[in-house]
N, C-alpha and C positions, 0 to 999 in steps of 0.2 A: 284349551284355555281353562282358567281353575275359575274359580268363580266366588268372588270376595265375599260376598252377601251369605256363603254356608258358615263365614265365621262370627260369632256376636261381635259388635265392636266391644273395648274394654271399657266404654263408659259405661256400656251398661251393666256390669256384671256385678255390681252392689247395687244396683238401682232401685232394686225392689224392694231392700231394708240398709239403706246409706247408714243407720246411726242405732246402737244399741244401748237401749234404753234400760233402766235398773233402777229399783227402787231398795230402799235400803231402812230398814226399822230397827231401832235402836236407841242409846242414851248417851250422854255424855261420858258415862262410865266403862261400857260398853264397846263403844266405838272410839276403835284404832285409825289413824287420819293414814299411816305406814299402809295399811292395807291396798286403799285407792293409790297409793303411790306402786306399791309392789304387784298390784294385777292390772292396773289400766297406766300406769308410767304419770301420773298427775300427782304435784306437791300440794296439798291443802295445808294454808293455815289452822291451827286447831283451835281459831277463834271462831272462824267459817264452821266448820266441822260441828264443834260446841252448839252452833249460835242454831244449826239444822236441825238440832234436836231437841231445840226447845217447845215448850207449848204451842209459842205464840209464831213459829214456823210454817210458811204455805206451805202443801207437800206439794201441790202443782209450779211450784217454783223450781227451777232447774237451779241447781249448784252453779255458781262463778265458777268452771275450771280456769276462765284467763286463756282461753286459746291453746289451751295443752293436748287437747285431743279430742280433733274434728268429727271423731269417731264415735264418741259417747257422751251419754244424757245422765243424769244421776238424779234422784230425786229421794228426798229423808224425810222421816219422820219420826216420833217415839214411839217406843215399841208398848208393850202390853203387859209389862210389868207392873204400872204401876198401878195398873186397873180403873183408867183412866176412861170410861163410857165414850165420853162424846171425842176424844181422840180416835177412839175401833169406830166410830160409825164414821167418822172423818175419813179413815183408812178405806174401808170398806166402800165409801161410795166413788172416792179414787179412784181404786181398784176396777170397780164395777163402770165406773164413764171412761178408762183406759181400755178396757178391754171388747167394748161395744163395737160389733163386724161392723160401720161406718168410720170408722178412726184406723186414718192412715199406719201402715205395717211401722214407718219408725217413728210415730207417735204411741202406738202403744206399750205397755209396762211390757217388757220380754220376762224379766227374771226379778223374785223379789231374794233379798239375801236379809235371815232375821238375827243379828245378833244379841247373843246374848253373854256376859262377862265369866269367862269360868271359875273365877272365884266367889261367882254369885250362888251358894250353895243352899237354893232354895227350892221352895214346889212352885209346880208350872202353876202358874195363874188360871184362875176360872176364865178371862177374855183369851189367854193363848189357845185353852184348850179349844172354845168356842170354834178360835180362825182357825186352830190348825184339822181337826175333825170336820169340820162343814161350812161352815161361813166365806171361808178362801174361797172353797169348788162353787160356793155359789155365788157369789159376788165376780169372781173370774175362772169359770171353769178350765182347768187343767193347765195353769200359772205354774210355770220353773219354782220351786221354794228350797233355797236351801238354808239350814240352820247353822249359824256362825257360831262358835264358842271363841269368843278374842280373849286372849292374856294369859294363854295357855304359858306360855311361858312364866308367869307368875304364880302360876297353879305349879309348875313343877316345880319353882323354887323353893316357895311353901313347902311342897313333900320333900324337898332333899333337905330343909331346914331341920324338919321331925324326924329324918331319917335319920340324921349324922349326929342326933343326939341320945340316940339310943345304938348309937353301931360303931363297930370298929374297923375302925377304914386303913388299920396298920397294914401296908404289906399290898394291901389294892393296888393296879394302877389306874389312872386316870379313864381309861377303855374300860375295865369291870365297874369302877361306880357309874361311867356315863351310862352302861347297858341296866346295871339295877335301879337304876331311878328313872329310867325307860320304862320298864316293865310294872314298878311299883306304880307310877304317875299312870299309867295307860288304867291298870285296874284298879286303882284306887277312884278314878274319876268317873271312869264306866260303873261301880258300884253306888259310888257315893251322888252324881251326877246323872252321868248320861244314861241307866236306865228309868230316871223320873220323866224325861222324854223322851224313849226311847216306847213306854207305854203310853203316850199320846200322839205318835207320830205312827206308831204302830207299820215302820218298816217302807212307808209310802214318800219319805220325805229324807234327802241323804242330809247330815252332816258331819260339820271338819273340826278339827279344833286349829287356831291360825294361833301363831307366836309373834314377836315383835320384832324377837333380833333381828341378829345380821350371820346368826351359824346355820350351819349344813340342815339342821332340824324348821327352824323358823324359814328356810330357802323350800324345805319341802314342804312342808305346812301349806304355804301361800300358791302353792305348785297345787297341792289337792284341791287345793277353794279354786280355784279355773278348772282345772279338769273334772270337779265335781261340776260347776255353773253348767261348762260345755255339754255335759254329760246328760242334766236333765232338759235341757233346751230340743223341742221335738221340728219346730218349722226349720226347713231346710237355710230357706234365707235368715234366718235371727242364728241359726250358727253362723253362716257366714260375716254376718254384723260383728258376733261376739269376738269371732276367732280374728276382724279388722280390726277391732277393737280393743282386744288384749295385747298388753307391754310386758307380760309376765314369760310367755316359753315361746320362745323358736319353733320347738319342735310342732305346735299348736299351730302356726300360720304354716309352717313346710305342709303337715300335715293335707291340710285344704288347700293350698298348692294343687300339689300330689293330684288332688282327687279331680280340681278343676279341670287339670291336663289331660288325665286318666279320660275324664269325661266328654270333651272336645276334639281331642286330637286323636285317638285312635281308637280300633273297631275289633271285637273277639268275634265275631260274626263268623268265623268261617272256623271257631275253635282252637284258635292263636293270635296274638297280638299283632297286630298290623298298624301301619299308618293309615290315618282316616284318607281315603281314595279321594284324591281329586283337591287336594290343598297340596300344596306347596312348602317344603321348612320355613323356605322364604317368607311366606307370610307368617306359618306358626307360630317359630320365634318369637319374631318382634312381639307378634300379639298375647304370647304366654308373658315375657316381661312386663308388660303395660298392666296388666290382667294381675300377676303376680307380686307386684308391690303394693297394690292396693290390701293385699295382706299380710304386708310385713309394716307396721305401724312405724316406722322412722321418727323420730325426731328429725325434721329438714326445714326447720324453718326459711331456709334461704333455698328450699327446691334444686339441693345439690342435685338430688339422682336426676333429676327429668334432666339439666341442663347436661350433665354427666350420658346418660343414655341417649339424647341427640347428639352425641359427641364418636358414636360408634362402641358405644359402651356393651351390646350383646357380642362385634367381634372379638373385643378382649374380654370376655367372660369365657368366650369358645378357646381363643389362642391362649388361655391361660390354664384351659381344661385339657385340653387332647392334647398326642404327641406330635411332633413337628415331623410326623410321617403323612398325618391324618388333615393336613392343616391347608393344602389345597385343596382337598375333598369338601372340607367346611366351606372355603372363600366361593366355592361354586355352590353348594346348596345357599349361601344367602343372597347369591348373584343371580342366578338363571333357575327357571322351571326346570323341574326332572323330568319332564316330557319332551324339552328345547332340543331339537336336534343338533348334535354335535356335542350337547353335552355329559359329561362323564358319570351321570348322575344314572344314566341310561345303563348304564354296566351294573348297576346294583339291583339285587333281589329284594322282592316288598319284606322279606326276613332282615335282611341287611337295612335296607331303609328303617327301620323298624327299630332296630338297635341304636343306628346313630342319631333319630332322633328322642330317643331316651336318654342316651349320654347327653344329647346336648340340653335336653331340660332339669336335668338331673347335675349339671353344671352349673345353670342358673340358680337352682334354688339351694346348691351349694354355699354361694356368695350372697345371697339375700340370707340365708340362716346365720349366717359370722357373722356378718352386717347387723344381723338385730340380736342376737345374742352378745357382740361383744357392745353393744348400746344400753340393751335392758340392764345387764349386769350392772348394779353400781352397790355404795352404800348407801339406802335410805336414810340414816341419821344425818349422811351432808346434804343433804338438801340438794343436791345439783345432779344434772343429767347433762349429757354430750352430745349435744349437736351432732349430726351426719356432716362430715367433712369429705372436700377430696381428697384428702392426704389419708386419712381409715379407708374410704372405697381402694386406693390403688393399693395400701398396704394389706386389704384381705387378696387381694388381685397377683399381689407377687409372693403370700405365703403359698394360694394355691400353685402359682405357677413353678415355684422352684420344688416344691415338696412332688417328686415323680412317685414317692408311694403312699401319698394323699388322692393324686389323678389316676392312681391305678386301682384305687378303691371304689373311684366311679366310674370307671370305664369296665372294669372286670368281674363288678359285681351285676352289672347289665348285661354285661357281653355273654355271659355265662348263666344268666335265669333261664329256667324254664317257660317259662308266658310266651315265647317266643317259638313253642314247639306245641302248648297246651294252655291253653287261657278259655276259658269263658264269661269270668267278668270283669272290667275295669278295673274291679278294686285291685286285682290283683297288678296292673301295672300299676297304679299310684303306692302301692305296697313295696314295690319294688325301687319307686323313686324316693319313698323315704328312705329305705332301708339306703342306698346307694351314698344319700348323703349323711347319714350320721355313724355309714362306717367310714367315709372320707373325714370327717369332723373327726369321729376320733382317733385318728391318724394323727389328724392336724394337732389337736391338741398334747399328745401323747409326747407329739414329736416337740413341740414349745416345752414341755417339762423337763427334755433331756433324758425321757426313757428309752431311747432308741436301744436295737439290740446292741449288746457289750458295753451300754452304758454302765451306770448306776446299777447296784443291785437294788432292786424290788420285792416285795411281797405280795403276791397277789390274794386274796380273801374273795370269795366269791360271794356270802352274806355273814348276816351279824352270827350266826350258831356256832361255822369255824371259827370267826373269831376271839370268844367267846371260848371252846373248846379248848385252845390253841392254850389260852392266858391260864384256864382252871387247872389243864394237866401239868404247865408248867409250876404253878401253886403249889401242887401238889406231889409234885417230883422234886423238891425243892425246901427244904428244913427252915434254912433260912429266910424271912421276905429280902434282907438286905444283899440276895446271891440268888437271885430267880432269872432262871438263861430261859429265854424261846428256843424251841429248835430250830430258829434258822437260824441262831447264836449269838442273839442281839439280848442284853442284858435288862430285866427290868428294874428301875430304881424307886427304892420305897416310897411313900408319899412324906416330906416334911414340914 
């Protein structure tokens, strides 16, 4: 008999910080309203936004998100620019009645984020330096802080405005000026800026510079500001709040996924990965899904998945993952105990068990990663987000299913790790189950572009230097800009 009680149920597994909490200091100038849409998935009016950062603003007043996200608390204030006394002692006693060991874990401030405008090209204020050198640690000792620089993207504009008026861009293409005003914007802002705080923050405190758009750069931007937040977040449970909590990367909820499983369901004890002894797939399953959407933040307002997953929604996540050799083997680990006699579950080794319940979790958070990757993606400037529908659940459901070298990238990159011959800690299976799925993801996606092999020809670039490399030698091998060939023979045309 296995014995239910060794597994937590999944209501509890956020119970201990249900909601992550942030506080946010800043101006009307300052603050970008795109940001909270691009890391936490919330649309704010920038009347609201504006109105948080006035004087006469509670900071113990929670933001209206309108029901956007169960998961998060937001609280604003102005920041320290303008060396405003009794606004820092306002801050400050905040700070210090949020962070008092009798105040509940998701009442307290987790993380403060301090932005400041990057075309603000000024000296740090005597109240920053105050909070950022001692006043923070003692008002709330060892508080998340990260320093926001917003409107990087206007900072760079600026420098490509100065740039292009002293330069001759005849014959450039589009790839060499975006890389020199890359490199120009990076140290011109570190010299002229970021080491004015970089000498008061003295290496103890990370920050990001965040853009506005909607290109590759401003997508990665808003990608550092989460994985920075995550990064200095120390209590185990306020990571897992944050990583419920963020709308910004896939790979961020798979991630803690990953580790959850890694943690509950199986054991290196014996110096290989095994199935935790004495549970059942049968039970694991279901309870890794239940467990695992609670960190992948959905837009559902109509509670597709739940009604969708009473529906037998883990067997089509397995029948959509394994091959139709392997697929009575599954119907019996969700049917019968591996101990039942007569069952075929019995013929397998705890190595074998071991494997097929990594494929099968590594299945699941296959389809919860497409599910909130192809949700989060949107354009922030429309203003709208997509609903969780059942028509996106079945259509991630049949891209896994028909794509056989999508399902062989999670089946074969399990099948063949070593953890299963040599493991002693966990991480190393929940390693294995990220890796599993963002090499099936980039299957999937590769394969939606139409780069299959004898497609398309392609280029492949590994980072910016060859690219970069590629373009100069051709310059240079090349008299005229109006007749500059790549060597893969693809012509560059001047700029007009």
């Amino acid at each position: 008999m296995t014995d239910l009680a060794t597994l937590p149920p999944p209501s509890d597994f956020l119970a201990a910080c249900p909601k992550f909490r942030i506080l946010v200091l800043g101006n009307p100038e300052s603050t970008k309203q795109e940001l909270f849409a691009k890391i936490f998935g919330v649309d704010l009016e920038k009347k609201l936004v504006d109105d948080a950062f006035s004087a006469d603003h509670q900071i113990g007043q929670e933001l209206d998100l309108h029901g956007q996200n169960a998961r998060l608390a937001i609280h604003a204030c102005l920041n320290f620019g303008t060396a405003d006394k009794a606004n820092y002692d306002r801050v400050h006693a905040f700070l210090a009645s949020r962070s008092a060991p009798t105040i509940k874990p998701e009442d307290r401030i987790h993380c403060v984020w301090y932005y400041v405008a990057s075309e603000e090209n000024r000296s740090v204020g005597e109240l920053e330096t105050r909070f950022f050198t001692g006043d923070l640690h003692a008002a709330a000792p060892y508080m998340p802080v990260v320093l926001v620089f917003t409107k990087y993207d206007e900072y760079v504009s600026q420098v490509k405005l100065e740039w292009s008026r002293n330069a001759d861009e005849h014959g450039l293409s589009k790839v060499a000026v975006s890389h020199i005003l890359r490199d120009l914007s990076s140290k011109k802002f570190e010299k002229e800026i970021g080491k004015k705080w970089d000498d008061v923050l003295n290496g103890r405190i990370p920050r990001v510079c965040v853009s506005s758009g909607e290109d590759e750069d401003s997508a990665r931007s808003s990608e550092e500001l989460a994985e920075a937040t995550l990064a200095c977040l120390r209590d185990k449970n306020v990571k897992l709040a944050f990583a419920a909590a963020q709308r910004n990367s896939a790979l961020i909820s798979t991630r803690f996924a990953a580790e959850a499983a890694a943690e509950e369901y199986f054991e290196v004890d014996t110096g290989h990965a095994r199935k935790r002894h004495g549970i059942d797939m049968r039970e694991i399953l279901p309870n890794f899904v239940a467990k695992a959407v609670q960190l992948f933040n959905m837009r559902d307002p109509s509670d597709t998945l739940s009604t969708i997953i009473s529906e037998g929604f883990l067997a089509r996540i397995l029948d959509a993952t394994f091959d139709p050799t392997q697929k009575g083997l599954l119907a019996e680990c969700l049917r019968r105990s591996g101990t039942e006699s007569g069952s075929i579950l019995l013929n397998l080794t705890p190595h074998e068990r071991a494997v097929l319940l990594a494929q099968a979790l590594a299945g699941v958070l296959l389809l919860l990663h497409r599910l909130a990757d192809a949700q989060w993606t949107h354009d922030h400037r429309r203003h709208h987000h997509h609903p969780l529908t059942r028509a996106g659940v079945e259509r991630q459901l049949e891209e896994i299913g028909r794509g056989s070298r999508e399902k062989g990238e999670v089946l074969h990159t399990v099948e063949e790790s070593t953890i299963f011959t040599t493991c002693t800690l966990r991480q190393g299976v929940a390693d294995l189950l990220v890796q599993a799925v963002m090499r099936a993801d980039a299957a999937l996606r590769s394969g939606m572009r139409g780069h299959e092999r004898g497609g398309s020809r392609e280029i492949i670039v590994e980072d910016d230097s060859e690219l970069q490399d590629i373009f100069w030698r051709s310059v240079h091998d090349h008299k005229r800009p109006d007749d500059v060939v790549l060597p893969c023979g693809l012509t560059v045309l001047p700029l007009t």
